[in-house]
C-alpha positions as CSV (number, residue, x, y, z in Angstrom):
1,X,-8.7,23.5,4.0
2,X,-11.5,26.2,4.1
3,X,-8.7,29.2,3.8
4,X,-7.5,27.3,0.6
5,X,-10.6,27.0,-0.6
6,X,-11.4,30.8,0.5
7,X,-8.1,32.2,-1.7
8,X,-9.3,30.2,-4.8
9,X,-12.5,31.9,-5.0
10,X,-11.8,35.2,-3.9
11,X,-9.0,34.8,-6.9
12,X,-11.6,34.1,-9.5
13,X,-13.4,36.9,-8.3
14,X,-11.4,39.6,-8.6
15,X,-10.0,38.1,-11.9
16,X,-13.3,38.6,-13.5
17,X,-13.4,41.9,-12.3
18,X,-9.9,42.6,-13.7
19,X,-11.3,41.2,-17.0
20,X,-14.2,43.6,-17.1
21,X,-11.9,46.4,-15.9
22,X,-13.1,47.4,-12.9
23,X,-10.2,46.8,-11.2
24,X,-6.2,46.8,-12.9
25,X,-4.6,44.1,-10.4
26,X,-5.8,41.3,-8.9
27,X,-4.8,42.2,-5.3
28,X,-4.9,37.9,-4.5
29,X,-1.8,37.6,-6.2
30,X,-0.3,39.8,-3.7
31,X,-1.5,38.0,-0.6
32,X,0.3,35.6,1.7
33,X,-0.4,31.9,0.5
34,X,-1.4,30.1,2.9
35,X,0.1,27.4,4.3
36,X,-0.9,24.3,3.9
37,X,0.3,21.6,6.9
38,X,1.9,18.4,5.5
39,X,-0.1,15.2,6.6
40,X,0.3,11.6,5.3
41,X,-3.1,11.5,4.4
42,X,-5.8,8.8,5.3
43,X,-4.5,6.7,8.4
44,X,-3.1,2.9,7.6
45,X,-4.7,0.9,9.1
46,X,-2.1,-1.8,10.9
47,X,-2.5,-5.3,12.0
48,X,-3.5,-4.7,15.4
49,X,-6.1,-2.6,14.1
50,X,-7.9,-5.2,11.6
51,X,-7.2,-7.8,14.3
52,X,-9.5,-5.6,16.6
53,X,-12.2,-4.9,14.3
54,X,-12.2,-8.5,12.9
55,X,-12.7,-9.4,16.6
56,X,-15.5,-6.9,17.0
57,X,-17.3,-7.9,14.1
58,X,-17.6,-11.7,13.3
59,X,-17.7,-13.3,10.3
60,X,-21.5,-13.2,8.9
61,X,-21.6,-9.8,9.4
62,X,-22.2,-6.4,7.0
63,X,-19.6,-4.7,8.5
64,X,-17.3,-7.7,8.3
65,X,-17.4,-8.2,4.7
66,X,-16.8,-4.6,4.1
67,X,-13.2,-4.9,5.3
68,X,-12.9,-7.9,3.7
69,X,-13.4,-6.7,0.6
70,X,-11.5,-3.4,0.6
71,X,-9.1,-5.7,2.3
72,X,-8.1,-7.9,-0.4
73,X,-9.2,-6.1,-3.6
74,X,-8.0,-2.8,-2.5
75,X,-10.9,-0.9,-3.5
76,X,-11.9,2.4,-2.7
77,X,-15.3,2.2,-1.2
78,X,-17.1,3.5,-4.5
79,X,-15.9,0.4,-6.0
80,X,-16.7,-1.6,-2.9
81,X,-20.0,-0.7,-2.4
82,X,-20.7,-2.2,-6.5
83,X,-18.7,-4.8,-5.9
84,X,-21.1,-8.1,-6.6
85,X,-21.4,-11.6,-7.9
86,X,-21.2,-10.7,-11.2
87,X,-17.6,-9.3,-10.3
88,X,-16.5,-12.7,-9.7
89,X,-15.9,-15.7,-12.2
90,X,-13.7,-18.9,-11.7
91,X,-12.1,-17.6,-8.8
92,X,-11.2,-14.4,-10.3
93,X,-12.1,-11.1,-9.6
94,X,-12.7,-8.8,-12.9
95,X,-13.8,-4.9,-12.4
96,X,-13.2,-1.7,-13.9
97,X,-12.2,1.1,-11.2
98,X,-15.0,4.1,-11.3
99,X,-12.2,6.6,-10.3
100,X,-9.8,6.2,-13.4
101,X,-11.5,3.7,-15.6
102,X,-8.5,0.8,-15.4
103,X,-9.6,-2.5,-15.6
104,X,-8.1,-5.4,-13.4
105,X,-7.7,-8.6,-12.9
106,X,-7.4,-10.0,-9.6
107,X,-7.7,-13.6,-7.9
108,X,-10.4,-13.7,-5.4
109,X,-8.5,-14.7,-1.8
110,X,-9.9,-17.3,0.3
111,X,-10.4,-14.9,3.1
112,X,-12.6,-12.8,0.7
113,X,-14.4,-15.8,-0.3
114,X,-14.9,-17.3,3.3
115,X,-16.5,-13.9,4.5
116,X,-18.8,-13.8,1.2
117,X,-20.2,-17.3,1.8
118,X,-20.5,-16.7,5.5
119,X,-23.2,-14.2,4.7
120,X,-27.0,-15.0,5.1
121,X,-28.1,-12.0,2.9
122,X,-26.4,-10.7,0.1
123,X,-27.8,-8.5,-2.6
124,X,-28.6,-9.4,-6.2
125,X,-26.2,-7.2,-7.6
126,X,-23.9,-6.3,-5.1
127,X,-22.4,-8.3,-1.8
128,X,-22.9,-5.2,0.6
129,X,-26.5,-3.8,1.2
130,X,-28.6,-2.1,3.5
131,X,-30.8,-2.8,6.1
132,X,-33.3,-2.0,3.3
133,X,-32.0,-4.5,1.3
134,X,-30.8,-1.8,-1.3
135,X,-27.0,-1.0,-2.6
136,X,-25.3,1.3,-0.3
137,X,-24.5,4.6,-2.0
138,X,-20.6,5.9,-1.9
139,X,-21.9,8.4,1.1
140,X,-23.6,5.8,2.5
141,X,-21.0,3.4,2.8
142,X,-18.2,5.7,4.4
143,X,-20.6,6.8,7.1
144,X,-21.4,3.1,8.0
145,X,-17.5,2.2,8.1
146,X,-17.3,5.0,10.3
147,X,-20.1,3.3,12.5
148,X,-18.2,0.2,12.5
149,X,-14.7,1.3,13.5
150,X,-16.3,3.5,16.2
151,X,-18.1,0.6,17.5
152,X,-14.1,-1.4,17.2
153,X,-13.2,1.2,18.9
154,X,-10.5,2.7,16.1
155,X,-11.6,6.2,15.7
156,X,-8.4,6.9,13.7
157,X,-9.9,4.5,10.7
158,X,-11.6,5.0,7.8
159,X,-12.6,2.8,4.8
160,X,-9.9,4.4,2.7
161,X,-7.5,3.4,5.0
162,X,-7.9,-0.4,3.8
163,X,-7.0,0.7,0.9
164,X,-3.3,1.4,2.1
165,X,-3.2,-1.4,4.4
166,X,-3.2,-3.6,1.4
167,X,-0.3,-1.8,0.3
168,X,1.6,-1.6,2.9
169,X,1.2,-5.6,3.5
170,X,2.6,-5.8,0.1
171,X,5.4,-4.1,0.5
172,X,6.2,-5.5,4.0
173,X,6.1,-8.8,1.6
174,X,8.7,-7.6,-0.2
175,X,6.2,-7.1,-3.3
176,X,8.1,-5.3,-5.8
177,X,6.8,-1.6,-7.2
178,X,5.3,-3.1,-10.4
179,X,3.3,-5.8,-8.5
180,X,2.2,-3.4,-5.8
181,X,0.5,-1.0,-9.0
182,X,-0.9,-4.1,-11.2
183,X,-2.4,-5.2,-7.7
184,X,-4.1,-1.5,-6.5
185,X,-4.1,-0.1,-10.5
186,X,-1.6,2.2,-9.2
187,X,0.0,4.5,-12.7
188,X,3.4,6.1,-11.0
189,X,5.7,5.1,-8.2
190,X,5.1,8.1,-6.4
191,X,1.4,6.9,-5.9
192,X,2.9,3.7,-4.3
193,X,5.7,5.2,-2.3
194,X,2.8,7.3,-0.4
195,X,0.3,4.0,0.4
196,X,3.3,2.0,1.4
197,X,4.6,4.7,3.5
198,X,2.7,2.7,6.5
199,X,5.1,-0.4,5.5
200,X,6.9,-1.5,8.7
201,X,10.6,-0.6,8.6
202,X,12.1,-2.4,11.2
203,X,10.3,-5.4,9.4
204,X,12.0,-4.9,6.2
205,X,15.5,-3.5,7.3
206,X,15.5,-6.9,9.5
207,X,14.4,-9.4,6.4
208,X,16.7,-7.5,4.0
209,X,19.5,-7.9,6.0
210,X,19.0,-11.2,6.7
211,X,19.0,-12.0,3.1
212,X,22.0,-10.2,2.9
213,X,23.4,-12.0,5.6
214,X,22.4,-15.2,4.0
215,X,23.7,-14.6,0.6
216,X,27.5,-13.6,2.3
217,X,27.6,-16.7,3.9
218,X,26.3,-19.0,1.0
219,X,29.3,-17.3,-0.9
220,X,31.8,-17.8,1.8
221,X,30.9,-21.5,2.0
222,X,31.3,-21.3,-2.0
223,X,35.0,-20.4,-1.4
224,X,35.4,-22.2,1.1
225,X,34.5,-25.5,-1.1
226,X,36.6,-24.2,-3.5
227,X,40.1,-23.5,-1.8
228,X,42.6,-23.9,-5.2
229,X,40.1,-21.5,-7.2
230,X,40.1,-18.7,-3.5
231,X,44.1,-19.7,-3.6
232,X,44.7,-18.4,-6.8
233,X,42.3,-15.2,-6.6
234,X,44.9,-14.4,-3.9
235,X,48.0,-14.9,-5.3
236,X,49.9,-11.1,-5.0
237,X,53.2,-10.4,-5.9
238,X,56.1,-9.4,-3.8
239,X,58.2,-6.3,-4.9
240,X,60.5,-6.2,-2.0
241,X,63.9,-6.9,-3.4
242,X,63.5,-5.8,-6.3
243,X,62.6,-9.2,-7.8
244,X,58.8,-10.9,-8.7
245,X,58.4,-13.0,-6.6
246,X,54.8,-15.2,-5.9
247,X,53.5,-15.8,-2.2
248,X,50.1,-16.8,-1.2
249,X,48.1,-15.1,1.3
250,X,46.7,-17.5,4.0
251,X,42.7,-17.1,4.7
252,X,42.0,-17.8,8.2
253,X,38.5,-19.0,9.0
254,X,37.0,-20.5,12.2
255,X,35.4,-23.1,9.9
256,X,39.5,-24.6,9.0
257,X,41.5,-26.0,11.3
């Protein structure tokens, strides 16, 4: 945000002044900050969308195996743009992130592979080039995603967006937090929590209570196999005259006659 920015350096400015004493207080730290709007950051891309673009751009294409690959490796698009055949080995995909260094381990998906070897023209080093022939450069690349979602029509995605779609599908998978990071070489949970942000909650609420659904009845019919071991839990005793006396309380079920 350009007023952000603005504030920063006018800060530094008059702090170096106040350092050389020209001035006794840096009149910055007496302004208004300014406020910054909350946003979710880069837009997730959802299933519609990459059912639109995939439709738009065939298999065989550049811009094809660009989603692909930030598709199912997760990659931000400096990463993408290296990605190559030396990157691949026995079905597994080995690279070290540019951004932070981490090295991972990932298996190469057969959608992945099916858009590789639908290519005519790959580059020596790297699957995505040019029309020159020539590796894109991290620039480069972004402005030709932004070519081919225009051309989808999805002005609202970007190559970074992949990246989040891949998380959200995992956690719409019910992928646990740990997977999610050893799959996108995510550190905390907050990093997760705001890629899978996208996930689908009416999706999960629905599975999770299903499961939970599932489980009560598995247990009922458990009991329900079972009726001296439910008889005894529900043995209670009867204080009413003064004497202990043992009665059994009756479980109704539709499922007894």
């Amino acid at each position: 945000m350009a007023a952000v920015s603005l504030r920063k350096q006018l800060w530094r400015l008059f702090a170096y002044a106040k350092r050389l004493e020209w001035i006794k207080d840096n009149p910055v730290d007496d302004a208004e900050r300014v406020a910054v709007p909350k946003t979710s950051g880069y837009y997730s891309w959802t299933e519609a969308d990459i059912a639109k673009y995939q439709e738009r751009h065939p298999l065989g294409t550049r811009a094809r195996l660009a989603l692909e690959i930030m598709l199912w490796t997760g990659q931000r698009r400096g990463d993408a743009r290296l990605f190559g055949p030396e990157h691949i080995k026995k079905g597994q995909i080995h690279y070290r992130q540019a951004k932070t260094g981490t090295v991972l381990w990932l298996p190469a998906a057969p959608q992945l592979l099916e858009a590789i070897g639908a290519m005519q023209r790959i580059g020596l080093k790297t699957f995505l080039i040019t029309e020159y022939g020539k590796p894109f450069s991290k620039a480069g690349l972004g402005n030709k995603m932004r070519e081919w979602c225009d051309e989808a029509g999805l002005p609202q995605c970007t190559a970074h967006g992949l990246r989040k779609a891949m998380a959200r599908r995992l956690a719409e998978n019910h992928e646990s937090q740990q997977t999610i990071k050893a799959v996108g070489g995510w550190k905390g949970d907050a990093e997760v929590t705001t890629y899978t942000a996208a996930a689908d909650q009416k999706l999960l609420a629905e599975a999770a209570i299903a499961r939970l659904a599932h489980a009560d009845l598995a247990n009922r019919r458990k009991k329900l196999a079972n009726p001296e071991t439910q008889d005894t839990e529900n043995e209670v005793q009867s204080e009413s005259d003064g004497e202990p006396s043992w009665t059994r309380i009756e479980l109704l079920s539709p499922f007894v006659n």
